[in-house]
TIVOMI-32191 format. One record per atom (N, C-alpha, C): residue in one letter; atom name; x, y, z. Coordinates in nm, 4 decimals. Each point is the difference from the previous one (the first is absolute). Layout:
REM TIVOMI-32191
code|site|x|y|z
A|CA|X|Y|Z
...
***
This chain:
REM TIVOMI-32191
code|site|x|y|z
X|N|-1.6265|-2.3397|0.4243
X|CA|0.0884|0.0628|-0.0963
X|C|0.0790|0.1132|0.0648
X|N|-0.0628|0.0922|0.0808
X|CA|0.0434|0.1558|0.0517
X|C|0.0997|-0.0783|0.0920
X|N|0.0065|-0.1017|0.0680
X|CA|0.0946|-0.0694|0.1407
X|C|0.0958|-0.0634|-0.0662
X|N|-0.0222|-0.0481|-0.0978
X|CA|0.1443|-0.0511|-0.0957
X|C|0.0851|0.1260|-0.0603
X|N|-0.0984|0.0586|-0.0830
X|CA|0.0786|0.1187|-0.0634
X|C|0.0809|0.0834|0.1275
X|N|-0.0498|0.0142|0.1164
X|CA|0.0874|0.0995|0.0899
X|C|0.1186|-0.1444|0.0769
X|N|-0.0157|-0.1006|0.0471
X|CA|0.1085|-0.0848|-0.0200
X|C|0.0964|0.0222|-0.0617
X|N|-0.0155|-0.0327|-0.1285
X|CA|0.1132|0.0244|-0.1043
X|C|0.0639|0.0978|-0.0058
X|N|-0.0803|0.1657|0.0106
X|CA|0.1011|0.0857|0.0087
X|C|0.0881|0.0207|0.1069
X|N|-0.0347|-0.0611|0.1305
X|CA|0.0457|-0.0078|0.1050
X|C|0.1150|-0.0240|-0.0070
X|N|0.0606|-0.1257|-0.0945
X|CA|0.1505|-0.0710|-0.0212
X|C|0.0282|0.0208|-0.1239
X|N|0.0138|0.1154|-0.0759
X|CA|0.0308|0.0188|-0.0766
X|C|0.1793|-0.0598|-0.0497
X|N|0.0553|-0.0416|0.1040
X|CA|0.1498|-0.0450|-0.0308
X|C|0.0997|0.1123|-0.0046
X|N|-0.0767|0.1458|0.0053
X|CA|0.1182|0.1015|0.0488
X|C|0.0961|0.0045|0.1291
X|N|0.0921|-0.0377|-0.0178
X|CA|0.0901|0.0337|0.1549
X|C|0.0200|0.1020|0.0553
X|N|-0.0533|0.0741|0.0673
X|CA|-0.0284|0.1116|0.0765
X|C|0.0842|-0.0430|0.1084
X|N|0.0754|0.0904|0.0707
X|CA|0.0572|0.0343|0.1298
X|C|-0.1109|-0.0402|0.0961
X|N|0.0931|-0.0930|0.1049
X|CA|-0.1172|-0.0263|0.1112
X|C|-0.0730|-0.0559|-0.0123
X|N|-0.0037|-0.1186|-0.1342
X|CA|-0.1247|-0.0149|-0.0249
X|C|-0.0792|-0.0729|0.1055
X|N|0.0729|-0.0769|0.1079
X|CA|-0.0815|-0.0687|0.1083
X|C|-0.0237|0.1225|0.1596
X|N|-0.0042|0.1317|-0.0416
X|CA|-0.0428|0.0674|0.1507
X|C|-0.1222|0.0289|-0.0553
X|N|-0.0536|0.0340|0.1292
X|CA|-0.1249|0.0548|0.0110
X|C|-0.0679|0.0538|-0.0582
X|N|0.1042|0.1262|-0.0502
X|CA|-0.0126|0.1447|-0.0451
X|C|-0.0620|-0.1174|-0.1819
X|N|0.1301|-0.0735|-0.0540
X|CA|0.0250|-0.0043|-0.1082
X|C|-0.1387|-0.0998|-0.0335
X|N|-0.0402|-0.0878|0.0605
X|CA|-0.1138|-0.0702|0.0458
X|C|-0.1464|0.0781|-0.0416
X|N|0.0301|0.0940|0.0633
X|CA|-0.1199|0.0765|0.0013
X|C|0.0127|0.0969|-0.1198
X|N|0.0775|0.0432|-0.0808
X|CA|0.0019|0.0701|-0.1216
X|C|-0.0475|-0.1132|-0.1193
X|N|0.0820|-0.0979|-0.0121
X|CA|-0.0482|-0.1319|-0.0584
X|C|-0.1779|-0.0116|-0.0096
X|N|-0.0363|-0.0540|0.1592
X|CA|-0.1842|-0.0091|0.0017
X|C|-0.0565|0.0638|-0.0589
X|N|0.0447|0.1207|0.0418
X|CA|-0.1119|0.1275|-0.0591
X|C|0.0497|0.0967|-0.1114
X|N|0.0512|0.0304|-0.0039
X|CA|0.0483|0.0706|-0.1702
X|C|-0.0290|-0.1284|-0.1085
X|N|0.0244|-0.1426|0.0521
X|CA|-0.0279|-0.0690|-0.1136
X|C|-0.0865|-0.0512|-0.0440
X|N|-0.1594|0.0374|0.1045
X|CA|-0.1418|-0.0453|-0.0657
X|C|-0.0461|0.0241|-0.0899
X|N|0.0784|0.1504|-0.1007
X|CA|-0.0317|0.0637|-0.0504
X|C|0.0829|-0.0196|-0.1475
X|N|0.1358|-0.0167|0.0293
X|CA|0.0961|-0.0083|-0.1317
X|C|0.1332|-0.0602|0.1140
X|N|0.0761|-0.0349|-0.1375
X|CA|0.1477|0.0041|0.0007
X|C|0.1152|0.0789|0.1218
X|N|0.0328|-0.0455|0.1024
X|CA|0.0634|0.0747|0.0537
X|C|0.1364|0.0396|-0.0395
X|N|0.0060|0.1314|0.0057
X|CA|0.1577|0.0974|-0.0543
X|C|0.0510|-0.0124|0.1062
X|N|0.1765|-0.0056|-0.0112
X|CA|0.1169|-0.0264|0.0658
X|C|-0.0089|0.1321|0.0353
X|N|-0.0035|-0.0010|0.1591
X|CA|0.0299|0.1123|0.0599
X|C|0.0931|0.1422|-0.0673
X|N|0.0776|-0.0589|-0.0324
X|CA|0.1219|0.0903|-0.1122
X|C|-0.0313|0.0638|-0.0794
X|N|-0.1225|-0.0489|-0.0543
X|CA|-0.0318|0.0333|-0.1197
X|C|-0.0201|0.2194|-0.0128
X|N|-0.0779|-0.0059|0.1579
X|CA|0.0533|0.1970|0.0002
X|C|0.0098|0.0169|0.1013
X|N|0.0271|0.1118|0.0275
X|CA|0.0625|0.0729|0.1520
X|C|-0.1425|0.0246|0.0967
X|N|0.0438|0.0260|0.1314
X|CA|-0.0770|-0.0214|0.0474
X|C|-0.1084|0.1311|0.0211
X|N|0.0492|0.0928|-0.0412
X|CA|-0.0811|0.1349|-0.0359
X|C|-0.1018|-0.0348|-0.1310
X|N|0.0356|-0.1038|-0.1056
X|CA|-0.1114|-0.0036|-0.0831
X|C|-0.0685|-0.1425|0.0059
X|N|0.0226|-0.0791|0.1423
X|CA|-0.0504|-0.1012|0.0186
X|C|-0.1662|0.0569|0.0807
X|N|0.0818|0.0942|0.0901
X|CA|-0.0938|0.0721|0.0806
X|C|-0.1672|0.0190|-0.0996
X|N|0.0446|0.1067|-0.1331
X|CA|-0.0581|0.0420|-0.0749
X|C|-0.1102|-0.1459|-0.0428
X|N|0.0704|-0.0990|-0.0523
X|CA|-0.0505|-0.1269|-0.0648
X|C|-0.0789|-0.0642|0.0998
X|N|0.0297|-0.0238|0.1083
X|CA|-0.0808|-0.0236|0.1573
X|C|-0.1347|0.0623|0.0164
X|N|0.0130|0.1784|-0.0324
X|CA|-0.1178|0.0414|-0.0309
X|C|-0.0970|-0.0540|-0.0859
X|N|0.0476|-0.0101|-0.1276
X|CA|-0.0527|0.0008|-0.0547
X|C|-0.0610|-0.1587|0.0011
X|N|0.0707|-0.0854|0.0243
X|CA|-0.0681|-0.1462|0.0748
X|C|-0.1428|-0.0056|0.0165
X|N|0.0176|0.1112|0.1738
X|CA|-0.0588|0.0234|0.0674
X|C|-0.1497|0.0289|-0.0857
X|N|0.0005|0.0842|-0.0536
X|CA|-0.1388|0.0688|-0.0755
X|C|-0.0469|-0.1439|-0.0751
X|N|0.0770|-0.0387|-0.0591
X|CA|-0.0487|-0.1100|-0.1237
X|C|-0.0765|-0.0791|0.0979
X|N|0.0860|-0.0648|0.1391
X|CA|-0.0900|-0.1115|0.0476
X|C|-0.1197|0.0716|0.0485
X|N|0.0267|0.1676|0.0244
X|CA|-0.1637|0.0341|0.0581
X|C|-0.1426|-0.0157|-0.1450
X|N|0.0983|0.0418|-0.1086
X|CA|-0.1136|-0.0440|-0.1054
X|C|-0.0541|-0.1026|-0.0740
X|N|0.0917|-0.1049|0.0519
X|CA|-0.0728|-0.1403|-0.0360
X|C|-0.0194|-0.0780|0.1491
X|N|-0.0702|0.1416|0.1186
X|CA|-0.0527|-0.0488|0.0765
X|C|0.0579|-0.0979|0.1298
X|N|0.1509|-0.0548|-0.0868
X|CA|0.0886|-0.0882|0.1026
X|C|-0.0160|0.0387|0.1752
X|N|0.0101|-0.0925|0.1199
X|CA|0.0312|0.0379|0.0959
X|C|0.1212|0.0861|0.0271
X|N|0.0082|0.1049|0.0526
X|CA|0.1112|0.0717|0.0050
X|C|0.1343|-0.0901|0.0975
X|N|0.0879|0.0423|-0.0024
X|CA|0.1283|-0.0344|0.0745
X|C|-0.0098|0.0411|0.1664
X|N|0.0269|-0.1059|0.0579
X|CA|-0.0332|0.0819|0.1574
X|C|0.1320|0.0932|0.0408
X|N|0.0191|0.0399|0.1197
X|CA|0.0898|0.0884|0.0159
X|C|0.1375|-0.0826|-0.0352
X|N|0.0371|-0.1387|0.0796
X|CA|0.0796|-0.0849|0.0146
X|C|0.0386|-0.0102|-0.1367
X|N|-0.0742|-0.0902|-0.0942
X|CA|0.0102|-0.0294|-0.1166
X|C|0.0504|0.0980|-0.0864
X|N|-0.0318|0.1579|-0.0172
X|CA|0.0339|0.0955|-0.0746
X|C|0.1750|0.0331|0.1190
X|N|0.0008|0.0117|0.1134
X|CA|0.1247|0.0204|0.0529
X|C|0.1315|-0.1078|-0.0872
X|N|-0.0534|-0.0919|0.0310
X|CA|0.1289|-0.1026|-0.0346
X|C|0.0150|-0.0411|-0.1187
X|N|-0.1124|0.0496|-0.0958
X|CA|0.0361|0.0104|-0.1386
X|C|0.0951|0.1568|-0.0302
X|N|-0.0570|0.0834|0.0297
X|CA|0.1210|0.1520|0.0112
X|C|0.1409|-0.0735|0.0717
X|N|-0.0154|-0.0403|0.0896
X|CA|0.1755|0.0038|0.0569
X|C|0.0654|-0.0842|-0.0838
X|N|-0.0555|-0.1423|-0.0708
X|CA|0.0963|-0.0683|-0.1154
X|C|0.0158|0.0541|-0.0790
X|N|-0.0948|0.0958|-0.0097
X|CA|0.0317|0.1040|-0.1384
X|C|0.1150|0.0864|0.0084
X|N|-0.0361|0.0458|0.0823
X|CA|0.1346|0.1352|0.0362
X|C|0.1313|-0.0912|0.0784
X|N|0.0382|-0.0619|-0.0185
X|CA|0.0897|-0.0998|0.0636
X|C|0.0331|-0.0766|-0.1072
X|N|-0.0282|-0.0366|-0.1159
X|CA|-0.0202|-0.0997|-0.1259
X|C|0.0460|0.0853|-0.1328
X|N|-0.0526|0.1471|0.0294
X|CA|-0.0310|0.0910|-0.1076
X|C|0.1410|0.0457|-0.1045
X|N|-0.0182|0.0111|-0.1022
X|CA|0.1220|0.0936|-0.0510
X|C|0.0650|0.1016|0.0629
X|N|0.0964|0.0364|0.0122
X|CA|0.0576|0.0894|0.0855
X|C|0.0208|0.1332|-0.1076
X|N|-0.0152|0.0206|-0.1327
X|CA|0.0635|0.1119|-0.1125
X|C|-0.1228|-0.0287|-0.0504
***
């Protein structure tokens, strides 16, 4: 059930910028085990930062493996490269 449900959010059918690099690849995998992935746009990259944090804590409290350095890098640079600009 848990390997289907994170599948699905995986392709949610949002068209995101990039959606075939690396960066965009890897925001997809992992932001979407969890929920729905948001269009980069959706905020700037000063309160993406903020939302990243706060990611961060949630997967430490339901225990998730954390993000390795790589994985958390190239999810930040699609972000800030992807992000709302205003």
């Amino acid at each position: 059930m848990f390997i289907f449900a994170a599948a699905a959010n995986c392709n949610t059918g949002a068209k995101i910028p990039d959606k075939n690099s690396d960066e965009a690849k890897m925001y997809q995998n992992k932001c979407g085990i969890c929920h729905a992935v948001p269009h980069p746009r959706r905020h700037t990259k000063l309160q993406w930062e903020h939302t990243l944090s706060l990611m961060e804590l949630r997967m430490k409290e339901k225990k998730m493996p954390e993000l390795t350095e790589e994985e958390n890098n190239l999810i930040r640079m699609y972000i800030a490269k992807n992000s709302r600009k205003r």
